[in-house]
Each structure stands twice: as C-alpha cells, then as structure tokens.
KEBA-355152 format. One record per residue (C-alpha): residue in three letters; x, y, z. Coordinates in Angstrom, 2 decimals. Example, Ala and Ser with C-alpha at 12.3 -4.5 7.8 and 13.67 -1.06 7.14 Angstrom:
! KEBA-355152
ZALUM type      px      py      pz
ZALUM  ALA   12.30   -4.50    7.80
ZALUM  SER   13.67   -1.06    7.14
END
This chain:
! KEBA-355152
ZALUM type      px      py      pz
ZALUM  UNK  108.84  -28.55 -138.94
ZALUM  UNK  111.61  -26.22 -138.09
ZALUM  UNK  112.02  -25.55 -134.09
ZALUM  UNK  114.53  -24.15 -132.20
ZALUM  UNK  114.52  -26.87 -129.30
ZALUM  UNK  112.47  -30.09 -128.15
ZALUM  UNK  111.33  -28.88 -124.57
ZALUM  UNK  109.98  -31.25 -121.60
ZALUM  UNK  107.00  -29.04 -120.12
ZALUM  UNK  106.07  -31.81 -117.06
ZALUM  UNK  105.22  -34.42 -116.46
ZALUM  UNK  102.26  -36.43 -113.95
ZALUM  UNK  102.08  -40.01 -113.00
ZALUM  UNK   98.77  -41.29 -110.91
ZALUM  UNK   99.70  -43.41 -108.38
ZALUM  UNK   95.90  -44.79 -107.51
ZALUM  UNK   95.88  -46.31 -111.18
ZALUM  UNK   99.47  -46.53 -112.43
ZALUM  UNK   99.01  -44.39 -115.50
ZALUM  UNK  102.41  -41.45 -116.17
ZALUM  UNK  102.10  -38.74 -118.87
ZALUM  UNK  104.97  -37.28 -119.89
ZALUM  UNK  104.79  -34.14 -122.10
ZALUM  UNK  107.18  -33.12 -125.03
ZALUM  UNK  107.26  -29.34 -126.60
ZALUM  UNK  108.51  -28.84 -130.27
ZALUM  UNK  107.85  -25.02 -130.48
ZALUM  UNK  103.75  -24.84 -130.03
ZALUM  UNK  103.10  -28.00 -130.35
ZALUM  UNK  102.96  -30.55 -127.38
ZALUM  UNK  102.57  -33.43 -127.32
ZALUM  UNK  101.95  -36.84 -124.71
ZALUM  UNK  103.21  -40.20 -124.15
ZALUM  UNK  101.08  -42.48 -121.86
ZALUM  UNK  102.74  -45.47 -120.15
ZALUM  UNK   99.91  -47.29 -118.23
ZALUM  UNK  101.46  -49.97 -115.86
ZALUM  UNK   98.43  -50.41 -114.08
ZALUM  UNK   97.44  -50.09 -110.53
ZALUM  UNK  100.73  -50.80 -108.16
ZALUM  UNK  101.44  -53.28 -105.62
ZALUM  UNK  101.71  -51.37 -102.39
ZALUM  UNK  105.01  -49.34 -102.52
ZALUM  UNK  106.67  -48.69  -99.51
ZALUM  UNK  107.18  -45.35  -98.61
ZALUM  UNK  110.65  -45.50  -99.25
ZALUM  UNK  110.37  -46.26 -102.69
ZALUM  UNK  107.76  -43.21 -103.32
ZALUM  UNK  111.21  -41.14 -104.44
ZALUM  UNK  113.46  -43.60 -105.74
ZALUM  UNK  110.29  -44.59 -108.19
ZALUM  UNK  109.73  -41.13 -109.11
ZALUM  UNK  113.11  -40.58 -110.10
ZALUM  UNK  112.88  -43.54 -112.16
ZALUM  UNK  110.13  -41.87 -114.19
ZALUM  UNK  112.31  -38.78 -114.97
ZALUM  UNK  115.00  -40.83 -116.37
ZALUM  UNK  111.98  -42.43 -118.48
ZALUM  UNK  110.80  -38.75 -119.16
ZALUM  UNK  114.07  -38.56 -120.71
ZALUM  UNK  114.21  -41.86 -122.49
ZALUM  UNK  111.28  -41.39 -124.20
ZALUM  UNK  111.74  -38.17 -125.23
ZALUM  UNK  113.66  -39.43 -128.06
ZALUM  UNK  110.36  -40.18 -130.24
ZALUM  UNK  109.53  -37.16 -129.86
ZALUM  UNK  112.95  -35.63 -130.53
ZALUM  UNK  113.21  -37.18 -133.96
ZALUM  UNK  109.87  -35.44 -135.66
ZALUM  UNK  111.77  -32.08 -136.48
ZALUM  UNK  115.69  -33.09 -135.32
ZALUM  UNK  116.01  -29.55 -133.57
ZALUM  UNK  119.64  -28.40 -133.17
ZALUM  UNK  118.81  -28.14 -128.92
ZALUM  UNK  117.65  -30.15 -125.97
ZALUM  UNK  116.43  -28.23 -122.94
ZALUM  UNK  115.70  -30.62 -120.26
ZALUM  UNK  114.79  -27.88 -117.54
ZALUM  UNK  114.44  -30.32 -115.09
ZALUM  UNK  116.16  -31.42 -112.05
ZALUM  UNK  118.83  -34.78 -112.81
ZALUM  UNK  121.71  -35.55 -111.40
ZALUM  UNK  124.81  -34.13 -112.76
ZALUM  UNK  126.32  -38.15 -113.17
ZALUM  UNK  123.23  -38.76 -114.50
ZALUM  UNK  124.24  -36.39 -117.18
ZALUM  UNK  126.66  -39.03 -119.16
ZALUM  UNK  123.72  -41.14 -120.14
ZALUM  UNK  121.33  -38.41 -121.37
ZALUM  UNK  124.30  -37.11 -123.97
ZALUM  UNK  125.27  -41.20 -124.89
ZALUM  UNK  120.98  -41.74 -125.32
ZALUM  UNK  120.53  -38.66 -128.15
ZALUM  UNK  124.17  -38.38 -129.23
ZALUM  UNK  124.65  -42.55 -129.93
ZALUM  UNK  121.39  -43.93 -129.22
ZALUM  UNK  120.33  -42.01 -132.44
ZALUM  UNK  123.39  -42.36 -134.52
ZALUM  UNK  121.35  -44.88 -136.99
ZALUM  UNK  118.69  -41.99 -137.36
ZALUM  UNK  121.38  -39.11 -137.93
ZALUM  UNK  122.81  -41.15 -140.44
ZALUM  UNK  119.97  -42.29 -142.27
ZALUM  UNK  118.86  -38.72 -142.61
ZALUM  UNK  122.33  -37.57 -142.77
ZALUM  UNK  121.82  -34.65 -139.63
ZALUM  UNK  125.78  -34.53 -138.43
ZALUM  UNK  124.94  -32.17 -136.03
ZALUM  UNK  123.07  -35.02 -134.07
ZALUM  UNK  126.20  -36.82 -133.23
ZALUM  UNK  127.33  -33.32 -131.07
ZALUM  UNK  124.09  -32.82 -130.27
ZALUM  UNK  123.64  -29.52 -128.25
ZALUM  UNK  121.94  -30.77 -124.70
ZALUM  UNK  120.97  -28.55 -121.81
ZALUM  UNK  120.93  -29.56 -118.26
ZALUM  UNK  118.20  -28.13 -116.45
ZALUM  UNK  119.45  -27.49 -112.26
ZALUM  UNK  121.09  -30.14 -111.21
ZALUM  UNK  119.22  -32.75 -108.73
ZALUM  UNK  120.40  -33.63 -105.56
ZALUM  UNK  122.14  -37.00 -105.19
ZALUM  UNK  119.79  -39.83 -103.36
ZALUM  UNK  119.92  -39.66  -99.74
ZALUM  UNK  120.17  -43.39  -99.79
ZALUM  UNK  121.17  -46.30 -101.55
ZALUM  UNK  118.58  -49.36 -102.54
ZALUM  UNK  119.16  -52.55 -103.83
ZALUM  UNK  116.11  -54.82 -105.52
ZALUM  UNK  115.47  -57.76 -104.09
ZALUM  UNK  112.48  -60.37 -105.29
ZALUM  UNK  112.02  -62.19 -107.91
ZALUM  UNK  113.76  -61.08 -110.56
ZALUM  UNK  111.33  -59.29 -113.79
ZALUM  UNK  112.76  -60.74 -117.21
ZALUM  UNK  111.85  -59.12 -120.20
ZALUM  UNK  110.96  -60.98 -123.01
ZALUM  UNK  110.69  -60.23 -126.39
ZALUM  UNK  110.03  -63.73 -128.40
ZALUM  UNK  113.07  -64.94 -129.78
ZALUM  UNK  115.54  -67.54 -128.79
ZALUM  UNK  117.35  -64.92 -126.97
ZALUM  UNK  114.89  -63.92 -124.33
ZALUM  UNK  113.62  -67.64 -124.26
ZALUM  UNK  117.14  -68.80 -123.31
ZALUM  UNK  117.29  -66.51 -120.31
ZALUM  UNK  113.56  -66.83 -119.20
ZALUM  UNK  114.71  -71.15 -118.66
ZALUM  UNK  117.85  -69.93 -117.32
ZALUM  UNK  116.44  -68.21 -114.44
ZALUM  UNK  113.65  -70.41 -114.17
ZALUM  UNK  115.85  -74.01 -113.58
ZALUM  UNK  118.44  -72.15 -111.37
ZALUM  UNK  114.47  -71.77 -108.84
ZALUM  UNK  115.05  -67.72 -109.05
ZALUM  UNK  111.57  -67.43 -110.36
ZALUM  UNK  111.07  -64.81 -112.39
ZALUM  UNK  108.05  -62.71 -113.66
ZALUM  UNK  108.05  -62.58 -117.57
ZALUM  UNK  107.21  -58.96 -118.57
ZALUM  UNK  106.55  -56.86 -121.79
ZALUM  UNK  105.43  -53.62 -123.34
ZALUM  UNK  102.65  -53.87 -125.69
ZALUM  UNK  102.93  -57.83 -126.10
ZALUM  UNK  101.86  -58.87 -129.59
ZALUM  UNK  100.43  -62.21 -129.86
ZALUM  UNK  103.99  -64.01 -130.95
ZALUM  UNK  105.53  -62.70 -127.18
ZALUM  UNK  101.96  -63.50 -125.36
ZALUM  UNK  102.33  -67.13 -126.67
ZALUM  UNK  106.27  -67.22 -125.95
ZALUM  UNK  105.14  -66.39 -122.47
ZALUM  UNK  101.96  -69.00 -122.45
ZALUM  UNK  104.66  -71.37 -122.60
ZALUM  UNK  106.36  -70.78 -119.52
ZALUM  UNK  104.83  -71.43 -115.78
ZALUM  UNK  106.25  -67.96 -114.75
ZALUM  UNK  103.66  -65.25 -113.49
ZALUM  UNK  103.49  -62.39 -116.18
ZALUM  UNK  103.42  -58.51 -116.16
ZALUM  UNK  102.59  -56.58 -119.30
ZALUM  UNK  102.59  -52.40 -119.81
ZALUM  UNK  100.94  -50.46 -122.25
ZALUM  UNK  102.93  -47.68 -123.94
ZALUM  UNK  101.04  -45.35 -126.03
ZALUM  UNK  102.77  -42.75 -128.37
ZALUM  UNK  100.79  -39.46 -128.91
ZALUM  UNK   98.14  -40.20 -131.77
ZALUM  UNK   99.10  -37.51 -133.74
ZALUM  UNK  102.65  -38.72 -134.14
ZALUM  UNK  100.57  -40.79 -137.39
ZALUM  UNK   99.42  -37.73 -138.61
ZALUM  UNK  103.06  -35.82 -138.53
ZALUM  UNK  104.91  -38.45 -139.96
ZALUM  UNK  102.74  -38.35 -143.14
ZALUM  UNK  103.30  -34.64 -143.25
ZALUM  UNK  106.75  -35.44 -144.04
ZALUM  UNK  108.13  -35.46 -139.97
ZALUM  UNK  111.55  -37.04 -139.49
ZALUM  UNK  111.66  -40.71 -139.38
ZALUM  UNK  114.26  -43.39 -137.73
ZALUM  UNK  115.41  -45.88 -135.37
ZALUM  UNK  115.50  -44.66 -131.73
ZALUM  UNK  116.91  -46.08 -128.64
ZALUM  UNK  113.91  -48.54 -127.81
ZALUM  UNK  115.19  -50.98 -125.59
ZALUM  UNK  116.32  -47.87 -123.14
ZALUM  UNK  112.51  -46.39 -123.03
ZALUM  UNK  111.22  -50.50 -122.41
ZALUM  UNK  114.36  -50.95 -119.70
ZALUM  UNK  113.57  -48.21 -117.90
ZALUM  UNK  109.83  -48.94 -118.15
ZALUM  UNK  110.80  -52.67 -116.58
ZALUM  UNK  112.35  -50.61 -113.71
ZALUM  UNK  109.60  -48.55 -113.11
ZALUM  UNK  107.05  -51.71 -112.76
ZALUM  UNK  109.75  -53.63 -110.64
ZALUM  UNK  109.59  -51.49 -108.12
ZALUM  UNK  105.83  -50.53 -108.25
ZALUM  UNK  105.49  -54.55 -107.72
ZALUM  UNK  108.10  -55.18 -104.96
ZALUM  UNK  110.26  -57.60 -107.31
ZALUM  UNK  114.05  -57.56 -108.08
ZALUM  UNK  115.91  -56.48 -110.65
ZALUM  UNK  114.92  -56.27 -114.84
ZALUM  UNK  117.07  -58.64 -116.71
ZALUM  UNK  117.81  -58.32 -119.74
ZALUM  UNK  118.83  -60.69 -122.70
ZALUM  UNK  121.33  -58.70 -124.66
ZALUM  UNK  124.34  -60.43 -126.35
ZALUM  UNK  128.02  -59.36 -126.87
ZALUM  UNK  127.56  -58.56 -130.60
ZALUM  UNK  124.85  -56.01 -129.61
ZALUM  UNK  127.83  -53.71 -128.74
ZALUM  UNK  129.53  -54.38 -132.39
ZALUM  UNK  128.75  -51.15 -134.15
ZALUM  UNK  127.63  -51.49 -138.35
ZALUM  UNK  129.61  -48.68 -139.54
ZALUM  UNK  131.57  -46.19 -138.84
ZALUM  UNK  130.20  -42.34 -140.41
ZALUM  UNK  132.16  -39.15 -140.03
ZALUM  UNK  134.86  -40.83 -137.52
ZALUM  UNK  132.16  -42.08 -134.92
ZALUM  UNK  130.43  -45.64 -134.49
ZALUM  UNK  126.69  -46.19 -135.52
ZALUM  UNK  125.46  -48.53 -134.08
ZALUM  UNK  121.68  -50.03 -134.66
ZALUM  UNK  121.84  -51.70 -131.40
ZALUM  UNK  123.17  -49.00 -129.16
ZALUM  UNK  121.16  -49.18 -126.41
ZALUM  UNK  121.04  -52.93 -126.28
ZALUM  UNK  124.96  -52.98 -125.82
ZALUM  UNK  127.47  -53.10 -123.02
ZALUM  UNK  128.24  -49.26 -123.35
ZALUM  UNK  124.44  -48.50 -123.06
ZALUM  UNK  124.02  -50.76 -120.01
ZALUM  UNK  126.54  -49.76 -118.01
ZALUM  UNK  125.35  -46.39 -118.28
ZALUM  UNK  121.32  -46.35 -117.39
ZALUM  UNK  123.16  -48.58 -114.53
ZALUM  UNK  125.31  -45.07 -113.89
ZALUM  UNK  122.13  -43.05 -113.95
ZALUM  UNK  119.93  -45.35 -112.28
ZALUM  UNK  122.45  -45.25 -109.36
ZALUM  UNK  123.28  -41.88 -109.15
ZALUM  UNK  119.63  -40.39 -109.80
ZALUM  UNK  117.30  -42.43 -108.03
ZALUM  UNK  119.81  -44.48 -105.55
ZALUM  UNK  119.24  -47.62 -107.58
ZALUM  UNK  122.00  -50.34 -107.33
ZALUM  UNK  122.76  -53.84 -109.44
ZALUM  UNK  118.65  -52.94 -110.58
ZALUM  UNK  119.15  -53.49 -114.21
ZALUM  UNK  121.42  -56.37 -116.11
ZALUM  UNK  121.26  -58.37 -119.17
ZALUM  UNK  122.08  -61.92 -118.20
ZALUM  UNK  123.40  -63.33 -121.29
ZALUM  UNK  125.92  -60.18 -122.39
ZALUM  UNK  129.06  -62.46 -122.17
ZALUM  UNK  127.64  -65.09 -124.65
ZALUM  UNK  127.71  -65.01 -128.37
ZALUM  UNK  124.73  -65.34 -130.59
ZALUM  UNK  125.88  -68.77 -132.01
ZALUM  UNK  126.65  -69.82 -128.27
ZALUM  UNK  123.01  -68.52 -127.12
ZALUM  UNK  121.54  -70.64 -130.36
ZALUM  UNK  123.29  -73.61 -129.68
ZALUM  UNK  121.96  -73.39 -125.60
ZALUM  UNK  118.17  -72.69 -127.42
ZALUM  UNK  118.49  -75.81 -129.16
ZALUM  UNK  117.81  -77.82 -125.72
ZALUM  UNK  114.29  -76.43 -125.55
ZALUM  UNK  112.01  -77.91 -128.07
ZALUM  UNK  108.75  -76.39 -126.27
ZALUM  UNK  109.26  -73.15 -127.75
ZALUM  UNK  109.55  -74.58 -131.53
ZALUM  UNK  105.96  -73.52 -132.39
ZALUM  UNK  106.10  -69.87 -131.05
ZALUM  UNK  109.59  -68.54 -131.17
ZALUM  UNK  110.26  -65.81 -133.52
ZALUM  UNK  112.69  -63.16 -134.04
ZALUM  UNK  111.39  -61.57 -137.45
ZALUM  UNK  110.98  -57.92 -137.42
ZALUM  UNK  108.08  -58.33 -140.35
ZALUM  UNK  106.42  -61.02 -138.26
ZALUM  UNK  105.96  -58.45 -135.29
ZALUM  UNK  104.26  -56.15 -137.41
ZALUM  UNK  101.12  -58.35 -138.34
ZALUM  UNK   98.38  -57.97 -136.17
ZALUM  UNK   97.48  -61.41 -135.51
ZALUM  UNK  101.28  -63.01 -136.49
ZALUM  UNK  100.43  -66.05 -138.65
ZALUM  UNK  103.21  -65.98 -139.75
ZALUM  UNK  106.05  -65.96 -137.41
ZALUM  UNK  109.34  -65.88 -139.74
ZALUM  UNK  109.18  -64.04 -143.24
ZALUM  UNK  112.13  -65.45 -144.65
ZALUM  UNK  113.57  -63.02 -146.76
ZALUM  UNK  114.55  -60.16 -144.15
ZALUM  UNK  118.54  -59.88 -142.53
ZALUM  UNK  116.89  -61.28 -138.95
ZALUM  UNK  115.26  -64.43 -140.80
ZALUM  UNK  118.44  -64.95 -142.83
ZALUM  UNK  120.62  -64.62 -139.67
ZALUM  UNK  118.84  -66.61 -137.66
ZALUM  UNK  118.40  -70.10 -139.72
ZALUM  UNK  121.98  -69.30 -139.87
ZALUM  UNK  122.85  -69.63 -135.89
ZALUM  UNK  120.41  -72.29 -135.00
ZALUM  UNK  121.25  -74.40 -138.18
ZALUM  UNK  124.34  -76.06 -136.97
ZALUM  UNK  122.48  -77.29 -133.61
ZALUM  UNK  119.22  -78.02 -134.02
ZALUM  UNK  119.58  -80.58 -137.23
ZALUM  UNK  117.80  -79.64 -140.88
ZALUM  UNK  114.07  -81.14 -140.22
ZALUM  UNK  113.69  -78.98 -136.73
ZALUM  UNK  114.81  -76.35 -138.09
ZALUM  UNK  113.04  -76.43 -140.98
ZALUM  UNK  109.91  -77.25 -138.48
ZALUM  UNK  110.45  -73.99 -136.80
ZALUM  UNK  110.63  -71.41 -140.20
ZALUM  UNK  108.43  -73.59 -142.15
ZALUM  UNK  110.79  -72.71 -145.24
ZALUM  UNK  114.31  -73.67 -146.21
ZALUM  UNK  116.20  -70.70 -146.48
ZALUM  UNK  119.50  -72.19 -147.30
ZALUM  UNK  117.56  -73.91 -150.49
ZALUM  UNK  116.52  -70.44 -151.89
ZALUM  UNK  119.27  -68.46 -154.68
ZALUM  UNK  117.46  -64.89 -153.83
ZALUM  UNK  119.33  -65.02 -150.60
ZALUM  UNK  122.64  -65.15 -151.16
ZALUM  UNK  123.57  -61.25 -151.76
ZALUM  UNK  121.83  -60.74 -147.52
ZALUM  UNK  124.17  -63.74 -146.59
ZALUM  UNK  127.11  -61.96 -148.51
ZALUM  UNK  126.27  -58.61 -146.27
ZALUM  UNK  126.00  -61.03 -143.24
ZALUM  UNK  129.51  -62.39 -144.06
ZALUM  UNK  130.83  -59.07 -144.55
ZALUM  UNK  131.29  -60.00 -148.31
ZALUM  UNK  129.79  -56.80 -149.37
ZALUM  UNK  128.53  -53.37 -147.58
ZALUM  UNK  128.33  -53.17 -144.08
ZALUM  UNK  126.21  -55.14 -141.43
ZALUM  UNK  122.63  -54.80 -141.94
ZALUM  UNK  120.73  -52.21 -139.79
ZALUM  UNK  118.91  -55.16 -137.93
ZALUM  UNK  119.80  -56.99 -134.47
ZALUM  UNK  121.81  -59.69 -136.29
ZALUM  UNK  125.10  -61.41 -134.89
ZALUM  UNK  128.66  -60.29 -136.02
ZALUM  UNK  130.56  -61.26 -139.39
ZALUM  UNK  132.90  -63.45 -137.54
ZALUM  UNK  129.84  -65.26 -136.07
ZALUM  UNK  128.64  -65.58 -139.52
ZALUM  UNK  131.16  -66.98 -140.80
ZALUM  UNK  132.13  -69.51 -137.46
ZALUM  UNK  128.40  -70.77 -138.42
ZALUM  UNK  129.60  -71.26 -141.63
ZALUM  UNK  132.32  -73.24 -140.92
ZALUM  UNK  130.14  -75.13 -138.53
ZALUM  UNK  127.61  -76.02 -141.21
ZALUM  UNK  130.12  -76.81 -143.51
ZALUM  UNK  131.40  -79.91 -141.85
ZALUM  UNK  127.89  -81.25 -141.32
ZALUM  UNK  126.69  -83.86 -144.13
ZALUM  UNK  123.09  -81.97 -144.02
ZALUM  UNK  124.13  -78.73 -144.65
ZALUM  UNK  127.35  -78.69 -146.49
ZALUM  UNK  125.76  -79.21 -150.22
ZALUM  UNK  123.00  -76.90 -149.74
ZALUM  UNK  122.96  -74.25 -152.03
ZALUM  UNK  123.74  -71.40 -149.84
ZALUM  UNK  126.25  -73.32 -147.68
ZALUM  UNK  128.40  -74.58 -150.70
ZALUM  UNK  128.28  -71.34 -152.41
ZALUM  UNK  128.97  -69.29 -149.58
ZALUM  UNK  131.82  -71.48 -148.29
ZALUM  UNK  133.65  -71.50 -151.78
ZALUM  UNK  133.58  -67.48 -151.83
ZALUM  UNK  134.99  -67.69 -148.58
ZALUM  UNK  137.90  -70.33 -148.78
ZALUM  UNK  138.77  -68.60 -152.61
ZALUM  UNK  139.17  -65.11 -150.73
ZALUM  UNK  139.75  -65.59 -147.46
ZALUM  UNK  139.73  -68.73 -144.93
ZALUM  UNK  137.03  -70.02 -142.51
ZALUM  UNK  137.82  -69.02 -139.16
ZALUM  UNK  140.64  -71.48 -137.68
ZALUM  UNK  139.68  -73.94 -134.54
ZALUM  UNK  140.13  -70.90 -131.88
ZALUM  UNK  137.95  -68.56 -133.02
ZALUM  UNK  135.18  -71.25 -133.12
ZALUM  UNK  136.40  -72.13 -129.57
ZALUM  UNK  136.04  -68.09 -128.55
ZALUM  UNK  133.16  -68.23 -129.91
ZALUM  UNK  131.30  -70.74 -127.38
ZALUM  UNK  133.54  -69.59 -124.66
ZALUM  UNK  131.18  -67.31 -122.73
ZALUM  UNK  133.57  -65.18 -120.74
ZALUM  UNK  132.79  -61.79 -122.67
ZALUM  UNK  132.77  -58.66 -120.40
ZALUM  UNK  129.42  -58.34 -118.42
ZALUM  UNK  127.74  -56.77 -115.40
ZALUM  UNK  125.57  -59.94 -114.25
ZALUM  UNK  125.75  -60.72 -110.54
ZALUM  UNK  127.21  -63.85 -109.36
ZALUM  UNK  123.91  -65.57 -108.48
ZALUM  UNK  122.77  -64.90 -112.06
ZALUM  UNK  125.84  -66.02 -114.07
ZALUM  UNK  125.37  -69.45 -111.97
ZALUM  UNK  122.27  -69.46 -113.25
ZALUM  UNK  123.85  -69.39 -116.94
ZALUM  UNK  126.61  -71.82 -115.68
ZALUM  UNK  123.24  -74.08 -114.84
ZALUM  UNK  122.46  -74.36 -118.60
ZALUM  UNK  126.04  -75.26 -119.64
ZALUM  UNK  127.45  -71.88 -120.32
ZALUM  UNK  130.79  -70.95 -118.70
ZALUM  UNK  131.23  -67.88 -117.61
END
C-alpha cells in the first residue's frame, strides 16, 4: 500500500457506556480501534478534561498499529497537543518502532517525518491521583512480584488488564485484590491487510496498555497505574545505522519518563504513571518471586503460551523467554520447584544451548524478546554454578566452561550490583517502601 501520510480523522468516546473510537486514515482507507472500558465510575467534573486529554495521547499511542500497515514517509496529527507533549510523540514512532524499521529495514523510520497539528493549550490545573493504586498485570513473576508488593505494604491495589487471556485471569484469581479488565479491539480488517502483504512488526504495546490503565484510573476514581518494568528493559539489543533498537522501548526508563512528560504537560497529570520495580534487576526480581509459592501453578511469562486460546500449556520451553526465565529463577527456587513450575528441565535438553549462547552474548545479539541482560545471564550463571544441583547439568557445565575458557564469570561485585536495587527510577517514596517491605533496598 503506498500512501503519502497516516492521518488521524477524529475521534469519539461515549461517556454513558465507556466505549472510545479512534479513527486512523492511510490515503482512502480508514480505519477504527475500539477500546471499551466499560461504563465509568462517576467522574467528577474536573476530571471530564484531564480524561479527555488522556484519550488523545491514547489516539496517538495507538496509532502506531495502524502506522505500520504501509510505513508512510509522514505523520499528520492535525490535532491539538501540547507542544511538550511533542517529545514523546517523536520518541513513540521514531524509537518505539525501531525493532519494526529494522526488521523491515525502513531507515527513514528512525527520522521519521511527524507533523504537529496546532498546538494545545497547557492544563489550567495540575492533578495528582490519589486511591488505590491500579497495577497492571501481565502473568509473569514480574507483575506478580509487584501485585504482593503493594498488597503487604496495605496500599491495596486493583489488578487490571487489557484483553486478559486465561494465564493473567488465573494470575489474578490468585490474589484477594478487586480486578478491572478493558477490551481493546483492533479494526477487523487489519487480518485481511496483513495477508495482502501489509507491513508487519513489533510496536510500542506497553505505551497503548499504559495509557489505557490511565484512562480507566481516572474513569474509576483510583490512583496511579503501576507498572512492573525492570532496569534491563532500557538495555537496547543492537545498535543499527548509529541508533539503539530496542525491543523493549516503551517498557524502559527513557519511555517512562516521557508519557510521564506528556501526561503532565497535556492533560495536567502528575506522579499518575510509574513502574515500581524499575531499579531492580531481573535476577533480583526472581530471587524476591521465589517467596511466593501460590503463584507456582499459574505464572507464566512465555510469549507462545499467550497465544493459545485456552493456555494449557503455560511455558513452551524452547523460546528466548522460556530459556531466560528457568535461567533467573533457577538459582532461588531449588531444581524440583522449578522444575514443578515449567514441567520440563530445560537445563537437561542439548537443543538449547546455541539460545543460551545468544543469552550470554556468546553469539549475535540479544534476542528480540523481553529477556534480562548478558551480564544478568551470566551472574545467573555463576550463581548456578556454585550450587551442587545445578552445576553438572548439561547446560550449566557446558555453558560455564565456554565462559571461564574465554572470558571469566562475573567477579563478587557485579553479583553484589546485581541484587543491589538502587537503579535509577521514578517510584514515589510510599511505593519504594513498599519494595523495601519485601526485602529489596532501594
């Protein structure tokens, strides 16, 4: 499909049922996204602005499906934002969909051409969340380790989702904590285009489902969306034509800190939107995990897992999450629980060695998944390594003689670092006491 620009023709949201439509042109052809949150809570008048301004930053977010079917060379938003809103917009397309440009090899995405429509006025006032805080949760140890966090420190959260498969519903069904789900539908014929050969990719998810959270935090009176993004998440997997890519852009600091910019200066939103456990490591998140045994039956982080329709299986234990995973819980949870958990022994299985060479940054780059950095990697490593259960299984041995004949396990401070917890973050005081509440140190 070859078109000048992707164009944003309006937009309507229904505030009697909760349902928004937001409308994307490529040339002739528009098309809808429908983001049902269902009826509100009773908003206060106050909040009738500040909420729709949250919607035009999702108008934006979301636009990046759309975006990617034909890659124009031109964004024309032609609707009001607020100029330091502006930074975000250019970050989402131009390193939100880095991955995508790559993958399809489109340079011109990295620069791409973006124009303002007039510029908004700034919020006549400032507001500030306040309620129970509104936690997403997306089934892995990750999420699981912040839903507990909040929940022992009495803050009370309400678990929340878009589109929850059954793996998050029973992650959830776990936890005492009052839940709020929201249906996202893409337009149907996005099926349809992709099969006639549209442009395909990773897009900036997590920034369309934060900004969704937002939206049905205020529509419900509660506080502000937490997050559970780690410090890796920032760690880019390449680097292509002198700029990072980055599969989990919008899930790192850079990306946070600026929906918190546009959030603040478009709709008058302040501290609304953090992710709790950005200072931690994935091995130190794992090891924090390992105190809650209730979520052994129903935790999963597999990618192939999420797309079965009824999720018997929860791990399939041959992708770069599955490997990477085994990998940071192994050295804290002991072999039979773990084992419990996947239902498989990965570290018994030869085929896996080359994706734990990647993961150890052995060979080719980090894998385009949400997986933990190569020095992470390899602190497991050395962790497993120095435990009798672990240190003569086949992957462990092999993988730790590569490493000690080329290089050298990391020394005693970087596995200190590692479970220090004091990586940069935007999480309010109250919050990282929550954290400090499960034995992490800020």
């Amino acid at each position: 499909m070859n078109v000048e620009a992707l164009r944003f023709p309006g937009r309507e949201f229904d505030p009697s049922t909760g349902v928004a439509r937001f409308h994307y042109a490529l040339g002739d052809l528009v098309l809808t996204e429908t983001v049902d949150f269902g009826p509100p809570s009773v908003v206060p008048p106050a909040l009738d602005r500040v909420l729709d301004r949250v919607l035009d930053l999702l108008y934006v977010a979301a636009s990046t499906s759309y975006y990617k079917i034909a890659a124009p060379e031109r964004v024309e938003l032609g609707f009001p934002l607020a100029e330091k809103a502006l930074p975000w917009v250019f970050a989402l397309y131009r390193e939100g969909l880095g991955e995508f440009a790559y993958q399809n090899k489109l340079a011109y995405v990295l620069d791409l051409d973006i124009v303002p429509g007039p510029y908004a006025e700034p919020p006549a006032e400032l507001h500030e969340p306040v309620g129970p805080p509104l936690a997403a949760v997306g089934g892995g140890k990750d999420s699981i380790v912040t839903m507990e966090a909040l929940q022992r420190a009495g803050l009370d959260p309400v678990l929340f989702a878009v589109n929850p498969n059954p793996i998050i519903k029973s992650v959830m069904a776990v936890s005492p904590q009052p839940v709020r789900t929201v249906r996202r539908a893409l337009d149907p014929r996005m099926r349809e285009l992709n099969a006639a050969g549209a442009y395909n990719g990773h897009i900036p998810v997590t920034a369309i489902n934060s900004l969704i959270a937002v939206a049905a935090s205020l529509m419900h009176g509660l506080g502000p969306v937490v997050m559970s993004n780690e410090a890796s998440a920032s760690v880019p997997n390449l680097e292509w034509l002198g700029r990072d890519i980055n599969h989990q852009w919008s899930k790192g600091l850079p990306a946070e800190a600026h929906l918190r910019d546009a959030l603040l200066a478009h709709a008058g939103l302040q501290e609304a939107y953090f992710s709790l456990l950005r200072g931690l490591s994935e091995l130190h998140i794992a090891a924090l995990f390992a105190k809650f045994t209730a979520y052994d039956g129903v935790v999963t982080s597999c990618n192939a897992a999420f797309k079965q329709r009824d999720a018997t299986e929860r791990w399939c234990g041959h992708c770069p999450k599955c490997r990477f995973v085994f990998l940071a819980m192994a050295p804290f949870t002991g072999r039979e629980r773990l084992l419990g958990i996947f239902g498989t022994d990965i570290f018994a299985d030869a085929t896996q060695l080359p994706g734990y060479r990647e993961l150890m940054g052995l060979t080719a780059h980090k894998p385009f998944e949400c997986v933990g950095e190569i020095e992470e990697s390899r602190v497991a490593l050395r962790l497993l390594a120095e435990q009798d259960e672990w240190k003569d299984t086949l992957i462990v041995s092999a993988l730790t003689a590569e490493l000690t004949a080329g290089a050298a396990l990391p020394p005693d401070a970087e596995v200190e670092a590692t479970f220090r917890g004091d990586g940069p973050n935007l999480v309010p005081p109250v919050y990282l006491a929550a954290l400090e509440g499960l034995g992490a140190a800020r």
